[in-house]
BALO-788133 format. One line per 5 residues: for each residue x, y, z of N, C-alpha, C. Coordinates in steps of 0.2 Angstrom, whole numbers, m for minus. Example, Ala and Ser with C-alpha at 12.3 -4.5 7.8 and 13.67 -1.06 7.14 Angstrom:
BEGIN
66:m28:39:62:m22:39:66:m16:39; 64:m11:35:68:m5:36:64:0:39 .
//
This chain:
BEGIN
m56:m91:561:m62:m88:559:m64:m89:552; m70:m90:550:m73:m90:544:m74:m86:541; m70:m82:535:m73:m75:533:m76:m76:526; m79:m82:523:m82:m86:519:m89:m83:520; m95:m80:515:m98:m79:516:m105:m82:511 .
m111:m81:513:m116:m85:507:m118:m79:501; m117:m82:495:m118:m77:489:m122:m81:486; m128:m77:480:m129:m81:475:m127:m77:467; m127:m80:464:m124:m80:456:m128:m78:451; m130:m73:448:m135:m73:443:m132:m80:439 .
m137:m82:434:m139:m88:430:m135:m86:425; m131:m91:423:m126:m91:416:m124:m95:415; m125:m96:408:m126:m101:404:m119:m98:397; m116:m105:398:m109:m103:392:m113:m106:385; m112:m98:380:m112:m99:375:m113:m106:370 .
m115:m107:364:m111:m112:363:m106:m110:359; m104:m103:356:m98:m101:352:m94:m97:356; m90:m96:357:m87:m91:361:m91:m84:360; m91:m80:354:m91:m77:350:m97:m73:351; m102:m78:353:m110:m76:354:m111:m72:359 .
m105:m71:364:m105:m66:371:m104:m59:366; m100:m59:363:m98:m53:358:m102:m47:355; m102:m42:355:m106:m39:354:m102:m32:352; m104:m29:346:m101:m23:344:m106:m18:341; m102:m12:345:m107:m3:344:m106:0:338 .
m113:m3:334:m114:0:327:m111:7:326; m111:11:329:m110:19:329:m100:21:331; m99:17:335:m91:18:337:m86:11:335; m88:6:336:m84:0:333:m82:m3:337; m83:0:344:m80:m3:351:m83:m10:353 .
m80:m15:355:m80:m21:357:m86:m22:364; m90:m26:364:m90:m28:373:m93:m35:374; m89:m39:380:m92:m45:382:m99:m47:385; m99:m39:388:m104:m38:396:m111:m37:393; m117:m37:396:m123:m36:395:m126:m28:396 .
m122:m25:395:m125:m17:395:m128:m16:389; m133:m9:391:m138:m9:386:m134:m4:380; m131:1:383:m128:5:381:m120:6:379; m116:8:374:m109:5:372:m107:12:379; m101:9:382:m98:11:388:m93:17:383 .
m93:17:378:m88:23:376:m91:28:373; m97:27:368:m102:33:366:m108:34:367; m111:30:373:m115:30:374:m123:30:371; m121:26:366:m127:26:361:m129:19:363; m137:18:362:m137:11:361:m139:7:357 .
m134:5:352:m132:4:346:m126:m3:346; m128:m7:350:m125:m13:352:m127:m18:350; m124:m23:347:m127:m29:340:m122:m34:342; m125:m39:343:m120:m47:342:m116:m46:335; m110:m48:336:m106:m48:329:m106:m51:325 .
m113:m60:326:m116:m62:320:m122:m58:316; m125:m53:320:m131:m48:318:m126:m46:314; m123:m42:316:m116:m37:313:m115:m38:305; m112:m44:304:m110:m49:299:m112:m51:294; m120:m55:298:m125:m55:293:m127:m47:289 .
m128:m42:291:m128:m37:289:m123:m35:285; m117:m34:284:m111:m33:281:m114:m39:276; m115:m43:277:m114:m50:271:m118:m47:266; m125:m45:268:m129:m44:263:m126:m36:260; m126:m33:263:m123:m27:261:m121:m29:255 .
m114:m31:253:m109:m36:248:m116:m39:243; m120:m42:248:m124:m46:241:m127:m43:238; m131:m34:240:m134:m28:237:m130:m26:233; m125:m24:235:m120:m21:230:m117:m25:223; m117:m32:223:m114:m36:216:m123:m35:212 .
m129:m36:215:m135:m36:214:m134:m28:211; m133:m24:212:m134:m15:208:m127:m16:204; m120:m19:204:m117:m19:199:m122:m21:193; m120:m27:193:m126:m32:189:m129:m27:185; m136:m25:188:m141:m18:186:m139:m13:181 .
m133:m10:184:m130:m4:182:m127:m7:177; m124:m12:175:m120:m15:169:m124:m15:164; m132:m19:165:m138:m20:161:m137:m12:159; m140:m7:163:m142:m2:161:m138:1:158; m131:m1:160:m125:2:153:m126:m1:146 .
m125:m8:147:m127:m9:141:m133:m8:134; m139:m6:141:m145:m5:135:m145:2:132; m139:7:136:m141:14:134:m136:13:126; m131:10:128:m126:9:121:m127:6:116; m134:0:117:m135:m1:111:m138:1:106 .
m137:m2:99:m134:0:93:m142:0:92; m146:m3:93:m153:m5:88:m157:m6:96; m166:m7:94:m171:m8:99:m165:m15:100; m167:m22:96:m166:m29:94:m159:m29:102; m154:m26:98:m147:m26:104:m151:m23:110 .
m155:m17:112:m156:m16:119:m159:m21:121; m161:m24:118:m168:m27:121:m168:m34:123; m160:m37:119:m156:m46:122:m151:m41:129; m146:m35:129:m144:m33:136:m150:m33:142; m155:m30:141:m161:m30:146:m161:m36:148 .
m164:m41:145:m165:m47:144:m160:m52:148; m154:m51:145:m148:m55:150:m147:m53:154; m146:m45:155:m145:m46:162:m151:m44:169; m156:m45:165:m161:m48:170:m159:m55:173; m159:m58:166:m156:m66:169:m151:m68:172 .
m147:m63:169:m140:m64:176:m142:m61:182; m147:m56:184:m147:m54:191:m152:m59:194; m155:m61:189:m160:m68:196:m156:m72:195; m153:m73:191:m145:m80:193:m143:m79:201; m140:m73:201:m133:m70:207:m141:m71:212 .
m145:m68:209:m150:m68:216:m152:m75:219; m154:m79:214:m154:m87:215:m148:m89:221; m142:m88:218:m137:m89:221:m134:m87:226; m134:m81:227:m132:m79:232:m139:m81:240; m144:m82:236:m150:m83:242:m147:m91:245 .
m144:m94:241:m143:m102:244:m136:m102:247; m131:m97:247:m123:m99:249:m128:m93:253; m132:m91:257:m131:m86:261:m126:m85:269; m129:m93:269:m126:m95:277:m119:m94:275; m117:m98:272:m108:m97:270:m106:m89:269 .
m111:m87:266:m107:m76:266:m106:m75:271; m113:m78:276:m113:m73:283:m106:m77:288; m104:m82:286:m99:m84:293:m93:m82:287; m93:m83:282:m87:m77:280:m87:m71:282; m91:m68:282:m93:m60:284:m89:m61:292 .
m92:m66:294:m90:m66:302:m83:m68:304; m79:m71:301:m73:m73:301:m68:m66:299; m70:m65:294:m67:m58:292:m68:m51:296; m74:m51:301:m77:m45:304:m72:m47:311; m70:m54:312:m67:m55:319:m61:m53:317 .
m57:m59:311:m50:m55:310:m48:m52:310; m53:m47:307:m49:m41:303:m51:m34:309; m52:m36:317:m53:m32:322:m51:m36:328; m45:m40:328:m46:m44:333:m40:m37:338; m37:m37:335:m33:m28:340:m39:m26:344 .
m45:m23:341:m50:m18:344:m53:m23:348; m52:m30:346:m59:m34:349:m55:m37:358; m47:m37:357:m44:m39:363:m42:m31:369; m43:m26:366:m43:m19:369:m52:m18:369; m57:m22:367:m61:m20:372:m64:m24:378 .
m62:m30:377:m62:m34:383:m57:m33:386; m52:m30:387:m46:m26:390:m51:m20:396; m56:m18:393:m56:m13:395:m61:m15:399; m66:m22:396:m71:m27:402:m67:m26:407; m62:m30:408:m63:m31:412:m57:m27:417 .
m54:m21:416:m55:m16:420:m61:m13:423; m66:m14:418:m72:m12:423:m75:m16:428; m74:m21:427:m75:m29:433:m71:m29:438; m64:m26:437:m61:m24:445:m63:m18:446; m64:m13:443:m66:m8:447:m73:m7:452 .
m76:m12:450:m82:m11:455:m79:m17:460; m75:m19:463:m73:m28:465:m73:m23:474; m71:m20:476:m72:m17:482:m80:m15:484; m84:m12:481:m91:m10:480:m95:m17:480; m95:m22:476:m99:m26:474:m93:m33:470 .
m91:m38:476:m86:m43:474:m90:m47:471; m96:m48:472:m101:m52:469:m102:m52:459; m103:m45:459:m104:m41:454:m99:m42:449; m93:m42:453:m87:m42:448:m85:m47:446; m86:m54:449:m87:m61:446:m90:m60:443 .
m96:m58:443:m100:m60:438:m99:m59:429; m97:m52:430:m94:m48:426:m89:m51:422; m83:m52:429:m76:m59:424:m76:m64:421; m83:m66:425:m86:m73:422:m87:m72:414; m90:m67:414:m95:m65:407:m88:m64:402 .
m82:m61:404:m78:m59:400:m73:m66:397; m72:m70:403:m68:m74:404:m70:m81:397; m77:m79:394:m79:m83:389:m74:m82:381; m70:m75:382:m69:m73:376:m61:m72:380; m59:m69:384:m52:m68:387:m49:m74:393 .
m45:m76:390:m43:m81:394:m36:m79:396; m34:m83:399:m28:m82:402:m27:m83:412; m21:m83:413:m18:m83:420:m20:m77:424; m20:m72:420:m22:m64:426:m28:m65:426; m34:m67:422:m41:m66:426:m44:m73:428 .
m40:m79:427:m40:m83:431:m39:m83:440; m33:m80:440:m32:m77:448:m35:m74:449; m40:m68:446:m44:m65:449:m50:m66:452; m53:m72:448:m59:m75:448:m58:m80:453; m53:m84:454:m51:m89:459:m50:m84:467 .
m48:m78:468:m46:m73:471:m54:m73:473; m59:m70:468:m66:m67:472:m68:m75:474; m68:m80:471:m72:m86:473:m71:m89:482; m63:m88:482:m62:m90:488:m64:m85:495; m67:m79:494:m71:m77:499:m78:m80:500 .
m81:m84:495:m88:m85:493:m89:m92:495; m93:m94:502:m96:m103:501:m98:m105:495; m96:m109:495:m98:m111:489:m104:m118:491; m110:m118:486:m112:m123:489:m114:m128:479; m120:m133:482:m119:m138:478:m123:m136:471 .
m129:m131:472:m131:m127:468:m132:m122:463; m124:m120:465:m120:m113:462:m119:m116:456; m118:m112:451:m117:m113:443:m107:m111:444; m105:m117:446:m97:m115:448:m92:m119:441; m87:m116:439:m84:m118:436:m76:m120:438 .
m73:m126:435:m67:m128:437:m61:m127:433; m60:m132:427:m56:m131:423:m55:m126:418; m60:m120:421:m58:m114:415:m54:m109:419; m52:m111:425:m49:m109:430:m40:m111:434; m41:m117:429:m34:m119:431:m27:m114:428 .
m23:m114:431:m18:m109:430:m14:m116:427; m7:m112:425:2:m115:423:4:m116:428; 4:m113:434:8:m112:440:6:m114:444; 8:m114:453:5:m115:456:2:m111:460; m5:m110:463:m7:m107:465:m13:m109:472 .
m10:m106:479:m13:m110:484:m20:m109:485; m22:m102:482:m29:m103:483:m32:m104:479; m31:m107:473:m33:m113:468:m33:m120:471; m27:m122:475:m28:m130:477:m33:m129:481; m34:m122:487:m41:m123:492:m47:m123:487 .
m48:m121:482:m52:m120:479:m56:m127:475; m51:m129:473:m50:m135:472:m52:m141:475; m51:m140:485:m53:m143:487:m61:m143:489; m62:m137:490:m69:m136:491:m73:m138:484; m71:m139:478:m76:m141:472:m76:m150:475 .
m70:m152:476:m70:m160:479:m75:m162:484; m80:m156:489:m83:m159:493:m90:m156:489; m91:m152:486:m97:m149:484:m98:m150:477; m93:m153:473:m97:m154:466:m90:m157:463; m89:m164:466:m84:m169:462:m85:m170:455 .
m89:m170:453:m90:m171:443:m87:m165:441; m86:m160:445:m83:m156:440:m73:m157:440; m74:m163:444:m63:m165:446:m62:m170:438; m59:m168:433:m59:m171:427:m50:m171:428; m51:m173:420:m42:m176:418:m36:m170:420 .
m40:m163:418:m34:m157:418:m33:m154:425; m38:m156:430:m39:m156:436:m35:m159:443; m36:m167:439:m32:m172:440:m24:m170:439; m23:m169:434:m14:m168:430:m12:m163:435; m16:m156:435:m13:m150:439:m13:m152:447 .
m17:m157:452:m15:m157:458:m12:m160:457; m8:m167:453:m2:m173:454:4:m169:452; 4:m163:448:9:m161:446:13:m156:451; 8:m154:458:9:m150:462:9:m152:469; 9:m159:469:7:m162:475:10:m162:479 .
14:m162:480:20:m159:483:20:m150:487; 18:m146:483:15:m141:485:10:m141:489; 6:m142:489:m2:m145:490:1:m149:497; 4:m152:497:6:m155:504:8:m151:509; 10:m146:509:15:m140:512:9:m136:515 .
3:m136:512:0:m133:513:m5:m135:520; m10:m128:524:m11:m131:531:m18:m138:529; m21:m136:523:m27:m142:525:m24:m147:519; m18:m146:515:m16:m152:512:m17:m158:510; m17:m162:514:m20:m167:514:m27:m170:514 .
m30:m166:519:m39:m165:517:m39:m163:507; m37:m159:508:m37:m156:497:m35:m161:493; m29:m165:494:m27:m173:493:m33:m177:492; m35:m179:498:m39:m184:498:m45:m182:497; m49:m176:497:m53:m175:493:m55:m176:484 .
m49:m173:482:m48:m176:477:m47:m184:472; m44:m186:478:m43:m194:476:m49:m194:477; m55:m194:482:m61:m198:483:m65:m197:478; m63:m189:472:m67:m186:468:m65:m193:463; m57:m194:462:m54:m199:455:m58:m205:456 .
m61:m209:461:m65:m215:461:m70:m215:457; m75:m210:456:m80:m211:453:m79:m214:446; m74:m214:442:m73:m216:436:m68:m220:435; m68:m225:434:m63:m232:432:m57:m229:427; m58:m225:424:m54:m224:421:m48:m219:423 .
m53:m213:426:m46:m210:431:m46:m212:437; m48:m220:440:m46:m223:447:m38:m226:444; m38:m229:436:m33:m231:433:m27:m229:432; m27:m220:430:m24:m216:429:m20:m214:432; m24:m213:437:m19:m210:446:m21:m213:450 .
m18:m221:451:m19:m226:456:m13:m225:459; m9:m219:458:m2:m221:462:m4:m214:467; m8:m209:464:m10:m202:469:m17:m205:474; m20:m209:472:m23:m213:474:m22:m218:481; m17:m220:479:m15:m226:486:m12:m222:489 .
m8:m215:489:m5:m212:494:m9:m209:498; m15:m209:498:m21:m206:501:m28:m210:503; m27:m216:502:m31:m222:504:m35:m223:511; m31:m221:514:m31:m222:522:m35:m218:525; m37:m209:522:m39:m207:524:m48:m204:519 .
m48:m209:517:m53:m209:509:m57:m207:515; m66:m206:516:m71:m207:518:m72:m215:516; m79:m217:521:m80:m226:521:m82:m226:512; m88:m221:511:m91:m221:506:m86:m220:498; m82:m217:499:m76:m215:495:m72:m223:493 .
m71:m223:499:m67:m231:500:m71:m238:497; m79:m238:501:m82:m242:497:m82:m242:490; m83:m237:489:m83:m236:479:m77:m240:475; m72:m236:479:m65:m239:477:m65:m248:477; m67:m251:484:m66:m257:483:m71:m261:479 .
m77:m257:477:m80:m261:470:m79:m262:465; m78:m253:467:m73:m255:455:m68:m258:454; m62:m259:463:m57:m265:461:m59:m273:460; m64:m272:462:m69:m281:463:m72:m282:458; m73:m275:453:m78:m278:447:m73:m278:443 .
m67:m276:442:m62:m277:438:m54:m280:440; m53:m283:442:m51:m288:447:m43:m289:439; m43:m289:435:m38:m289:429:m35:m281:427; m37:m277:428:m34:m272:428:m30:m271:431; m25:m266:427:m18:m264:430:m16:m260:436 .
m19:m260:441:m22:m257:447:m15:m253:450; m8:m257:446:m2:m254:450:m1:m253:457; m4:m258:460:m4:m259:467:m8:m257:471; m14:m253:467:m18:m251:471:m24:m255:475; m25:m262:472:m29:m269:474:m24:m269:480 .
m18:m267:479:m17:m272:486:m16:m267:493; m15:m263:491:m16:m255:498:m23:m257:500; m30:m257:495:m34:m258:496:m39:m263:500; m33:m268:501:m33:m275:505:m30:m276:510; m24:m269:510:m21:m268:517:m25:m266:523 .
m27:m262:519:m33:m254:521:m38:m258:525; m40:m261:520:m50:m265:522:m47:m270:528; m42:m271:529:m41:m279:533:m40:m274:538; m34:m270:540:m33:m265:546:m38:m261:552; m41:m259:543:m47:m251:547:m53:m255:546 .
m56:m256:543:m64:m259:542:m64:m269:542; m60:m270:547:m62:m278:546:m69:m283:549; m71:m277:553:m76:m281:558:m82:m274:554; m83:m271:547:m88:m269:544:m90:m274:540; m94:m275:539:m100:m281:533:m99:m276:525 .
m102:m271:528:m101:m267:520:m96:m267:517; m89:m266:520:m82:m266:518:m82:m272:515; m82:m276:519:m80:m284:519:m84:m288:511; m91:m285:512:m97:m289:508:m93:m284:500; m90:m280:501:m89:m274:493:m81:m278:490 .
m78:m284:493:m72:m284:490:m75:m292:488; m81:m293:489:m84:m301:487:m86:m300:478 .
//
């Protein structure tokens, strides 16, 4: 029985900085990846992206060399000796504070990613203890709303990586159809180890969104294949995958050996692909894969025109 069920996904759209998920509570310092309005620890809502953050600290710093500056002027004009002497200190350090102001207006953008390097460094404990705490909040609502909780890991999983919330997110996915319009991710999902409801997962990205089957995808089935074969739909997951490696010449080259051990079972359409990119490149190092491919076509498709007309 099929306990797979239809969900949809709110819209999410990866960053282009990690970072940019980031957000920190002006009032307590607490960290968070998630879109609440309010900081989960003080409940204030007092919540700032930590380049808003940064650039504010930046300028702070640029205020403050700006009022030394000032306060120097002002020292120096009380101390001097004659009007003549107050009157060259006023003078200069007016000129040196529209210098530093000049200056600092044009290195602004360089303060603020200093500001921001330094506001991530120098918090990165605080910043991995409040994503710690994301996403305990994303399993604990995972009974209540499994839906919700992905979506939550998803949002977290931009800034916390690793093996543990990989499996969880692989865990919630494999209750959920997945279909070809879903905003699904592959690679940020693969584990070190082996993991079986990863390979079905895997298979199911193979028939609903092959472009997302790339090099590290490729590496982790060939490195498991063997697993993967023990497994009850193994084969299908196999050969799924190999149908996905045809699309590109370059990974049909790469894995023509995980390739031909699954030839026989490619779909027609899989298989044609295969016999044209060996037709249009007929010098490449095929590793044997040209000739399973000539086994294949001669055995199962000899009295097909299509087959036949695609090794011409």
């Amino acid at each position: 029985m099929n306990k797979k069920r239809p969900v949809t996904f709110r819209p999410f759209k990866a960053p282009r900085y990690a970072y940019d998920k980031l957000r920190i509570c002006r009032h307590c310092g607490r960290y968070t990846a998630l879109g609440e309005e309010r900081c989960g620890k003080c409940g204030r809502a007092a919540l700032t992206g930590v380049e808003k953050q940064a650039a504010r600290l930046a300028g702070r710093k640029m205020h403050t060399r700006l009022l030394l500056v000032l306060l120097l002027t002002l020292i120096s004009v009380y101390f001097g000796q004659s009007l003549q002497e107050m009157m060259l200190c006023a003078a200069g350090g007016i000129i040196l504070a529209g210098l530093l102001y000049y200056t600092q207006r044009r290195v602004r953008q360089n303060e603020n990613l200093y500001a921001l390097n330094e506001l991530l460094g120098r918090n990165i404990d605080t910043i991995k203890e409040g994503l710690e705490i994301n996403r305990q909040e994303a399993v604990s609502v995972l009974r209540e709303n499994d839906v919700l909780a992905y979506e939550k890991l998803r949002e977290i999983s931009v800034l916390l990586r690793g093996d543990r919330i990989a499996r969880q997110r692989v865990a919630l996915l494999h209750g959920f159809q997945l279909r070809k319009d879903m905003n699904l991710e592959l690679e940020q999902l693969l584990l070190k180890d082996f993991e079986p409801l990863l390979a079905e997962y895997i298979g199911e990205i193979a028939k609903v969104r092959p472009d997302l089957i790339k090099d590290r995808t490729l590496r982790y089935v060939k490195a498991y294949e063997t697993q993967i074969l023990e497994m009850k739909d193994g084969i299908a997951i196999l050969t799924g995958v190999a149908g996905a490696a045809v699309r590109m010449k370059r990974y049909a080259l790469l894995y023509s050996g995980m390739i031909g051990r699954y030839i026989d079972e490619l779909p027609k359409d899989r298989f044609l692909r295969l016999s044209r990119l060996i037709s249009a490149n007929p010098y490449e190092p095929w590793n044997g894969l040209d000739l399973k491919l000539a086994e294949v076509r001669e055995a199962k498709y000899r009295w097909d025109p299509d087959v036949q007309d695609s090794a011409r």
